[in-house]
C-alpha positions in Angstrom: -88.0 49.3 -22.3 -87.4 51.6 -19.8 -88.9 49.6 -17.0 -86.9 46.6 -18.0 -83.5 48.7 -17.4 -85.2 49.5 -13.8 -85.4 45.9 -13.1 -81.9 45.1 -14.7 -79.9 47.3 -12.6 -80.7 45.5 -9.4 -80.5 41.8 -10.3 -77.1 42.7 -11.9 -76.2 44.8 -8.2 -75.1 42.3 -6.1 -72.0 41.6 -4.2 -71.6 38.5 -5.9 -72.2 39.6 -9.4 -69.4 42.4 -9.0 -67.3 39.9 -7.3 -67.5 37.2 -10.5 -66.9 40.1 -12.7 -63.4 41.4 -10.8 -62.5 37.8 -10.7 -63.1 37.0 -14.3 -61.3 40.1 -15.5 -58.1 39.1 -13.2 -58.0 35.7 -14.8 -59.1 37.1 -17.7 -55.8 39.9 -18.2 -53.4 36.9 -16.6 -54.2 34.1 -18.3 -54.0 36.4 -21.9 -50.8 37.9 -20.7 -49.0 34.6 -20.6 -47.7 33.4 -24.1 -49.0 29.6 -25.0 -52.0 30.0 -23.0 -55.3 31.4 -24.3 -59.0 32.8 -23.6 -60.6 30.3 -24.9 -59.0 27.2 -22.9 -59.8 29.2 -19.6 -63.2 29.6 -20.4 -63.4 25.7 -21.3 -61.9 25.6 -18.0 -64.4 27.9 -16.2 -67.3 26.4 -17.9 -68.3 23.8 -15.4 -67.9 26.5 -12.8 -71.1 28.3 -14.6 -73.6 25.3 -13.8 -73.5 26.1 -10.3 -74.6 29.6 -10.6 -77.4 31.6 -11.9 -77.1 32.7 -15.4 -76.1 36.3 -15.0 -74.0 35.5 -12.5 -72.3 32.6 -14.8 -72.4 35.3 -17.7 -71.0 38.0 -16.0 -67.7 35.7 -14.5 -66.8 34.5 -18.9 -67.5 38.3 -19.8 -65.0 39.2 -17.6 -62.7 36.4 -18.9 -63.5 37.5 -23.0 -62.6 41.2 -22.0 -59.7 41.0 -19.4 -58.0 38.2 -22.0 -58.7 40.1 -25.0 -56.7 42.8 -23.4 -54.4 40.8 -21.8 -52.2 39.4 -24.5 -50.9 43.0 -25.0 -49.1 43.3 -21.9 -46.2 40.3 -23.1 -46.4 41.1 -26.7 -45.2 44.8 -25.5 -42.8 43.3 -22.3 -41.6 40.4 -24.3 -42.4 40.6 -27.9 -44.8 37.5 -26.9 -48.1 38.1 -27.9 -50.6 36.2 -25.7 -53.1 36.1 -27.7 -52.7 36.4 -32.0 -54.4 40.0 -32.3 -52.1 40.9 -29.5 -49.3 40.0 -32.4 -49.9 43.6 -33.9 -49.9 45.5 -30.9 -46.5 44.8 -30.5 -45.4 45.8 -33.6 -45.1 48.8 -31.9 -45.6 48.0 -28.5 -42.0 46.4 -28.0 -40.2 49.2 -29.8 -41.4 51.6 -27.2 -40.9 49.1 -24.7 -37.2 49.1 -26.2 -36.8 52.9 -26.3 -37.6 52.7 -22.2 -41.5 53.9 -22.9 -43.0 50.8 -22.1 -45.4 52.2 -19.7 -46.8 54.9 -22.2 -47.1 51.6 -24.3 -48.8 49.4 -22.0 -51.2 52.8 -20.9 -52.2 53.2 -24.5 -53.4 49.4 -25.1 -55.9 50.3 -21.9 -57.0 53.6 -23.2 -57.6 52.1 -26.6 -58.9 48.3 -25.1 -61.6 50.3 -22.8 -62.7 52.8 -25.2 -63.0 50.4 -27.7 -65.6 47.7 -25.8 -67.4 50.6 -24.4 -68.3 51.8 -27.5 -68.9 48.6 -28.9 -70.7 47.3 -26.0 -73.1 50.3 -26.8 -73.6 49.5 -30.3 -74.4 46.0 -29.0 -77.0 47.4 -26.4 -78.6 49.9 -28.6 -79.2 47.9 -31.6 -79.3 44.0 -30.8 -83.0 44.4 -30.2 -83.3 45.9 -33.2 -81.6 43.3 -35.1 -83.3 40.7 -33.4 -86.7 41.8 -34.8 -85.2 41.6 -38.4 -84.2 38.3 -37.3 -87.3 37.0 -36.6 -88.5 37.2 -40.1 -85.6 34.3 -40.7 -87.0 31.1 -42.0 -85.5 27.7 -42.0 -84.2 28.5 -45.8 -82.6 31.9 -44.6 -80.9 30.1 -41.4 -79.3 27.5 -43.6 -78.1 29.9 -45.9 -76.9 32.5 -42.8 -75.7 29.2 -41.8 -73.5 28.4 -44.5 -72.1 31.8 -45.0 -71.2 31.8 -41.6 -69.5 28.5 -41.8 -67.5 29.2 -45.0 -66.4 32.8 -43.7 -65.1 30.9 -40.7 -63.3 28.4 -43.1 -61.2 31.7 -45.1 -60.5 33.5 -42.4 -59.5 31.6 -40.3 -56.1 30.6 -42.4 -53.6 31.1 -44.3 -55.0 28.5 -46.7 -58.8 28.6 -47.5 -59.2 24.5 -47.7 -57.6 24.0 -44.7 -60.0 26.4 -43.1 -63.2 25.3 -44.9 -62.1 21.1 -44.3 -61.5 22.4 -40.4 -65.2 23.3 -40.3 -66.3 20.0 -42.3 -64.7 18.2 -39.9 -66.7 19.6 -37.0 -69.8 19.6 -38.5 -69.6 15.0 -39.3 -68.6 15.3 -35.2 -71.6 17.0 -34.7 -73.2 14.0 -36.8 -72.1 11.5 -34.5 -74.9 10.0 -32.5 -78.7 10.0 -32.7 -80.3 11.8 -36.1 -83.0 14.2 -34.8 -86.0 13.5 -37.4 -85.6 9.7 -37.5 -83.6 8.9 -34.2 -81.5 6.6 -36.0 -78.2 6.4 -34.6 -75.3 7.4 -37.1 -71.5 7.0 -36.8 -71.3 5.9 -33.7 -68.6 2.8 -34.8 -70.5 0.7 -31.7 -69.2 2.9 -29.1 -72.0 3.3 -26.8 -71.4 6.4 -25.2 -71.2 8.0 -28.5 -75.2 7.2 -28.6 -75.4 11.0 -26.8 -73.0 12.6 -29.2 -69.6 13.6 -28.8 -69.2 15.3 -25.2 -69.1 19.0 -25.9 -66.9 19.9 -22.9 -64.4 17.0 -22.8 -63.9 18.2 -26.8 -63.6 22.1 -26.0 -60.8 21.3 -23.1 -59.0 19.2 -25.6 -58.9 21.4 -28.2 -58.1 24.2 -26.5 -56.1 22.9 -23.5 -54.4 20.3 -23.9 -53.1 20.6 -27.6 -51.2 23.8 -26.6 -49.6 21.4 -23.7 -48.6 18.5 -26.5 -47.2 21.7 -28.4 -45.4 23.0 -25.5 -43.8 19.7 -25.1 -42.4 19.8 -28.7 -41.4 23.0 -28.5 -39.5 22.6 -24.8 -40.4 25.1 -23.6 -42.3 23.5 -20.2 -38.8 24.2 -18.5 -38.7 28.1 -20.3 -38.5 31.0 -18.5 -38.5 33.9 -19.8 -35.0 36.0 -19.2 -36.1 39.6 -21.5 -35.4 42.7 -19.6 -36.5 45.9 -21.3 -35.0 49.0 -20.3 -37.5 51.2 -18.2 -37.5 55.0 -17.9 -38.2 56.8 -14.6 -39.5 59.9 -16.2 -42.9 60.4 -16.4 -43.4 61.5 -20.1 -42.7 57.8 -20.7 -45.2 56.2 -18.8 -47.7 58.2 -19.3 -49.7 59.1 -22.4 -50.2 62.7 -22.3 -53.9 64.9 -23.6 -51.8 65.8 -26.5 -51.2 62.2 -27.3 -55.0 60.9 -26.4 -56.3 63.6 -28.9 -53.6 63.2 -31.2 -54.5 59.0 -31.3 -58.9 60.3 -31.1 -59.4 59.8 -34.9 -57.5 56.3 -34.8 -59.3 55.3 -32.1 -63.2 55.9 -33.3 -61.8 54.3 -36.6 -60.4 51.2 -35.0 -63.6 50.8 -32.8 -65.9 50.8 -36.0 -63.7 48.1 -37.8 -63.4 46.7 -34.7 -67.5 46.1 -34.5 -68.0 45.5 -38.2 -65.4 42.7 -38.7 -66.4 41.2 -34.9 -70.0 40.8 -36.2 -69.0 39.0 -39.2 -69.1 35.6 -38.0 -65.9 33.3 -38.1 -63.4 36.8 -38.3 -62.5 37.8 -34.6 -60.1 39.9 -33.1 -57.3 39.1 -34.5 -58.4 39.9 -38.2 -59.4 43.6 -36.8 -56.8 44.3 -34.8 -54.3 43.6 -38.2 -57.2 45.9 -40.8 -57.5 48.4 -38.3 -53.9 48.9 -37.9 -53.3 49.1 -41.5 -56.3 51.2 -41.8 -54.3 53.5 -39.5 -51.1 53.7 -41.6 -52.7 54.7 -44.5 -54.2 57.5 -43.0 -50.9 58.5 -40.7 -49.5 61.5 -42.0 -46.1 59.9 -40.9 -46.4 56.2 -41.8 -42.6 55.5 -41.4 -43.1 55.4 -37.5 -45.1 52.7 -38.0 -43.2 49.5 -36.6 -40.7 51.6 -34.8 -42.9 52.7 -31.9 -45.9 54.5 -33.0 -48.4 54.9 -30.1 -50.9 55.0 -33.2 -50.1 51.8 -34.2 -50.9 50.2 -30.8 -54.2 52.6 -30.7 -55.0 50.9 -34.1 -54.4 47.4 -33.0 -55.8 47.7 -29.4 -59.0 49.6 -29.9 -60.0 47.2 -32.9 -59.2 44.0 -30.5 -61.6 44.8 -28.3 -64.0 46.3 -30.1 -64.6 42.9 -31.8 -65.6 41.3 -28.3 -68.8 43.3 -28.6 -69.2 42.7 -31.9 -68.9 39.1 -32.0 -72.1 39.5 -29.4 -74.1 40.7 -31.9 -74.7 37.7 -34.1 -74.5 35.5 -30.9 -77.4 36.8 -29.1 -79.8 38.1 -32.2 -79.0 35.2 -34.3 -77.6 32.6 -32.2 -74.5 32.1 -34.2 -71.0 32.7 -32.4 -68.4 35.2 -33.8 -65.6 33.1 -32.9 -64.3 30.1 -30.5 -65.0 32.3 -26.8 -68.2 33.2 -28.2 -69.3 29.0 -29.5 -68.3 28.5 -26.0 -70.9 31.2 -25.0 -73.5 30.2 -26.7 -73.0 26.4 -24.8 -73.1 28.6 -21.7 -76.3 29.9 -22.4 -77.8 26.3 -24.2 -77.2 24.6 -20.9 -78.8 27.4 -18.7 -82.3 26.9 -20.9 -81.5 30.2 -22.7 -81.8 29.8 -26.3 -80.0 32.7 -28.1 -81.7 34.6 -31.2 -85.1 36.7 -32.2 -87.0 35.8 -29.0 -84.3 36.2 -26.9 -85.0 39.7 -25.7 -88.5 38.8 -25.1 -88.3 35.1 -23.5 -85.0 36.0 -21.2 -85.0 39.7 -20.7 -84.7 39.2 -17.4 -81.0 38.2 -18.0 -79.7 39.6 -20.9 -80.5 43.1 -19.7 -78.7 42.2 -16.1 -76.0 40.6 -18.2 -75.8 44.4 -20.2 -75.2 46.1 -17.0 -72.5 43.8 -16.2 -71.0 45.0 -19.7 -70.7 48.1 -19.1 -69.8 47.8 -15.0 -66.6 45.2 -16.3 -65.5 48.3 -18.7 -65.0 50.7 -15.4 -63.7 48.1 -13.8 -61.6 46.9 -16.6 -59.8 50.6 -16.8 -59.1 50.3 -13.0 -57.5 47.1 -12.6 -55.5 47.2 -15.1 -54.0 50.3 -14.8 -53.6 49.0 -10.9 -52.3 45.8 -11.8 -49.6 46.7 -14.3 -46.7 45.9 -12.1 -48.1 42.5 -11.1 -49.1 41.2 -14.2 -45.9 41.9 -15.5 -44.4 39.6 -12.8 -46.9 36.9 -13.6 -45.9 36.5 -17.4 -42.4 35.3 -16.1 -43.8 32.3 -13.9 -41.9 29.1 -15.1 -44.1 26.8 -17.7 -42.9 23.9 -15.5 -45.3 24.8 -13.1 -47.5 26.1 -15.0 -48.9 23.1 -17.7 -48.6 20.6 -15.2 -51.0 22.2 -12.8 -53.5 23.3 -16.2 -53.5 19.6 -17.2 -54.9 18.5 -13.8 -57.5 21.2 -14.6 -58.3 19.5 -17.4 -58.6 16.4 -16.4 -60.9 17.5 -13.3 -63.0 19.8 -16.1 -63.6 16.8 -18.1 -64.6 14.0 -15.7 -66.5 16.3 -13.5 -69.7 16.8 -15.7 -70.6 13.2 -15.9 -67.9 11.2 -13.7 -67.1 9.5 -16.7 -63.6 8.6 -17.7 -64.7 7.7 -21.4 -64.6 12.0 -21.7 -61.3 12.0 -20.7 -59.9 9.8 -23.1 -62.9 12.3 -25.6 -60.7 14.9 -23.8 -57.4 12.9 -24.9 -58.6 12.1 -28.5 -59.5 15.8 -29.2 -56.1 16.9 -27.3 -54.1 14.8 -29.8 -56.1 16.0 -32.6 -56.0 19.7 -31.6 -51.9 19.2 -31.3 -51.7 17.6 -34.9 -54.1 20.0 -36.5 -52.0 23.1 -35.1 -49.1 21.2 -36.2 -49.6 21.2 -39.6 -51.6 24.6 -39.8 -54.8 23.6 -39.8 -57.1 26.3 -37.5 -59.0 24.6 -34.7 -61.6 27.5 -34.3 -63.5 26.3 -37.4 -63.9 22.7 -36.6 -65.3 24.2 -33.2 -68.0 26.7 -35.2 -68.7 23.5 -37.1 -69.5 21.4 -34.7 -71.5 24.2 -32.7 -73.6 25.2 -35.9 -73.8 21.6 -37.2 -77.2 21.2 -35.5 -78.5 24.4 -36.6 -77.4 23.8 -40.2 -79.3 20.2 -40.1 -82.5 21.2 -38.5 -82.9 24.5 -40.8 -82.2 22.3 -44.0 -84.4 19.5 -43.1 -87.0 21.4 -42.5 -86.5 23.5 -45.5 -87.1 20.9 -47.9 -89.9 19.5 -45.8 -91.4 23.1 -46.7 -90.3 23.0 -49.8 -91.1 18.8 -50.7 -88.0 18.2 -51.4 -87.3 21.4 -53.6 -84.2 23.7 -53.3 -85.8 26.3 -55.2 -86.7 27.7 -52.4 -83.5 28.8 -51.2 -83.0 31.1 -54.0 -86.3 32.4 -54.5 -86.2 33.7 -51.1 -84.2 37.4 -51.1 -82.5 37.3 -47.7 -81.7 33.8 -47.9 -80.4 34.2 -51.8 -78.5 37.3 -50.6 -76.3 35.1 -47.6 -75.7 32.4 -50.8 -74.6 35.3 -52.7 -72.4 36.9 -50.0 -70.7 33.3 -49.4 -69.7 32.9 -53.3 -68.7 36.6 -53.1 -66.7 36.1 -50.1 -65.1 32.6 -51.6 -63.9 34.2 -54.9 -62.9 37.5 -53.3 -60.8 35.1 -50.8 -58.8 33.2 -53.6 -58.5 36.5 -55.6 -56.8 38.1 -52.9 -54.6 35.2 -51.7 -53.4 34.9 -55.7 -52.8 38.4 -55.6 -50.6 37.9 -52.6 -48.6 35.2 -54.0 -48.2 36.5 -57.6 -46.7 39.6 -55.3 -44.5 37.8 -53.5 -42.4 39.2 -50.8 -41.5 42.8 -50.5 
């Protein structure tokens, strides 16, 4: 093991590595900062770039995206009460009130402290026991994959929403795109409606930028806010108490922090739950245990601790189950594992065995984007500030074109732009009336995986399903996924039996 850290270091070392990795973490903290765009279009964007480098290389430029945006959305939801990304939502809960109070630097300080120390720590979790994990893995079956399978799917489904069914058709709807094209035991083609093109499947690419991409510009158009700028001024104090967080603060905010980066892990590594559902336990997690809850939502610089920490924490958790199991955490992370699909590198058991000699470089670059993460932005704060307020007439227009280059440019085909298009409209209409696009995503990404295992299942089994529950890890994940269904409805009946507050 050791000598495979020996060979790591210098593969990762290069001046182009560290480049791709200060360059994705740029984009990364600007593109999150802005309100209506999101991490996962830019790394639909990016994704083309990545064919035309070496894996690590590739790897190292979307890390730096995943991180940089994770922490980015902070910066507007504390400026502007404009979260760029949804976990972002809860840092400014508290974020804005300081802002308001003139302590918006202290604010914006805290959401790196927290955002760095949580994917550092989670990024050594990932390192220390993803191997590990892996060789638990590798006694997985094809009964215990489609039952890890379908957990993962449904989890993805009721968390993913305010309303389970919408969540759980979301993911049913990406899994019969998946179907579309040529059946892998009998090559028979399948729902193709006599669209030729359709023989090779649905375009993954052109249907990730449309999703992602162009549905937020069909919102944006509804909303009218292309031609928005926005006009709020916070007040901002010259003292340096404000815009600083002091060693009285920092060990004050120690115990949230640790907490928040171990809900942070343990809800990132459940598949389908993200940042956004840590970021809002963790910080209600950290009320409870506040000795002075009452400051919470009126400028606590727990509260954006709690929120922060747990945000980015998840990124290294979401790994986890990407690169020991091969199934993604959440949308960045589908769009990761496509990343690695198209290099050759098949995530999972074997993985730190067959590809070791990127994964481990790809480690390196982990921890290397966390220093670097803490430098620029605490260097950049004064300029990403300014870049939040660009005008969204200039903005969509020039992302479209982006889009449209992104989707024609992996086979020169204009049938994925109107793929592109299709998804674009369907993207805008699903966000339109609340359904959640990051499960029909999952779906689609684990609909191959969910076929293949169950197939061969039952050719293990002749045709038997008995099987599936006879096996203990596999009738443990179909347990867990009835557990998680009923505790789901429970809670949301709870919830509305409540009623508001």
């Amino acid at each position: 093991m050791f000598d495979v850290w020996l060979s790591a270091v210098p593969i990762f070392f290069t001046v182009e590595n560290l480049l791709v990795v200060v360059i994705g973490l740029l984009i990364g903290i600007t593109i999150g900062a802005i309100p209506g765009l999101n991490v996962p279009m830019i790394v639909a964007l990016l994704l083309p770039l990545t064919f035309y480098m070496n894996p690590v290389t590739g790897l190292c430029l979307l890390m730096g995206v995943y991180k940089g945006g994770t922490y980015g959305g902070s910066i507007s939801a504390i400026l502007l009460n404009t979260p760029g990304a949804p976990a972002a939502a809860v840092t400014g809960i508290d974020g804005y009130p300081l802002a308001l109070q003139g302590r918006s630097g202290k604010a914006l300080r805290a959401s790196i402290y927290g955002s760095v120390a949580g994917e550092f720590v989670a990024d050594i979790v990932l390192i220390t026991l993803a191997a590990q994990i892996a060789q638990v893995a590798l006694r997985f079956g094809p009964t215990e994959k489609f039952s890890l399978v379908l957990f993962a799917l449904v989890t993805i489904g009721v968390v993913s929403s305010r309303h389970k069914l919408k969540g759980i058709g979301a993911g049913l709807l990406g899994i019969f795109f998946y179907t579309i094209g040529i059946e892998p035991v009998s090559a028979a083609t399948r729902f193709t409606f006599g669209i030729f093109p359709l023989i090779g499947g649905v375009p993954f690419l052109p249907m990730l930028i449309g999703l992602f991409a162009v549905s937020e510009f069909f919102v944006h158009i509804e909303t009218k806010s292309l031609a928005g700028r926005s006009d709020s001024v916070v007040p901002v104090s010259t003292r340096r108490e404000d815009n600083y967080v002091s060693w009285a603060e920092l060990r004050a905010g120690a115990r949230t922090i640790i907490r928040s980066t171990g809900i942070g892990i343990g809800i990132g590594a459940l598949p389908g739950s993200g940042s956004a559902i840590s970021a809002f336990v963790s910080y209600g997690a950290a009320k409870n245990a506040s000795k002075d809850p009452d400051t919470f939502g009126e400028g606590s610089l727990d509260g954006v601790f709690a929120a922060e920490t747990a945000n980015n924490a998840a990124v290294g958790g979401a790994l986890i189950p990407l690169l020991t199991l091969g199934i993604p955490g959440d949308a960045i992370t589908a769009i990761l594992l496509g990343v690695f699909l198209v290099h050759g590198i098949v995530p999972g058991p074997e993985l730190f065995t067959t590809s070791a000699h990127i994964i481990y470089p790809v480690f390196v670059g982990l921890i290397v984007a966390n220093v670097l993460h803490y430098f620029i932005a605490s260097l950049g704060l004064r300029l990403f500030t300014r870049v939040i307020q660009m005008s969204r007439a200039l903005l969509f227009p020039a992302v479209i074109v982006l889009c449209l280059a992104g989707a024609y440019s992996v086979n020169s085909s204009i049938f994925d732009v109107y793929v592109m298009l299709f998804f674009g409209v369907l993207g805008y209409l699903m966000k339109k009336f609340d359904f959640p696009v990051a499960p029909l995503l999952m779906g689609y990404i684990l609909g191959s995986l969910l076929e293949k295992s169950l197939v061969q299942a039952l050719i293990i089994g002749r045709g038997s399903f008995l099987p599936f529950v006879t096996r203990p890890i596999s009738l443990v994940f179909l347990l867990l996924t009835g557990f998680f269904v009923v505790w789901s409805v429970v809670g949301q009946k709870r919830r509305t039996n409540a009623g508001p507050r």
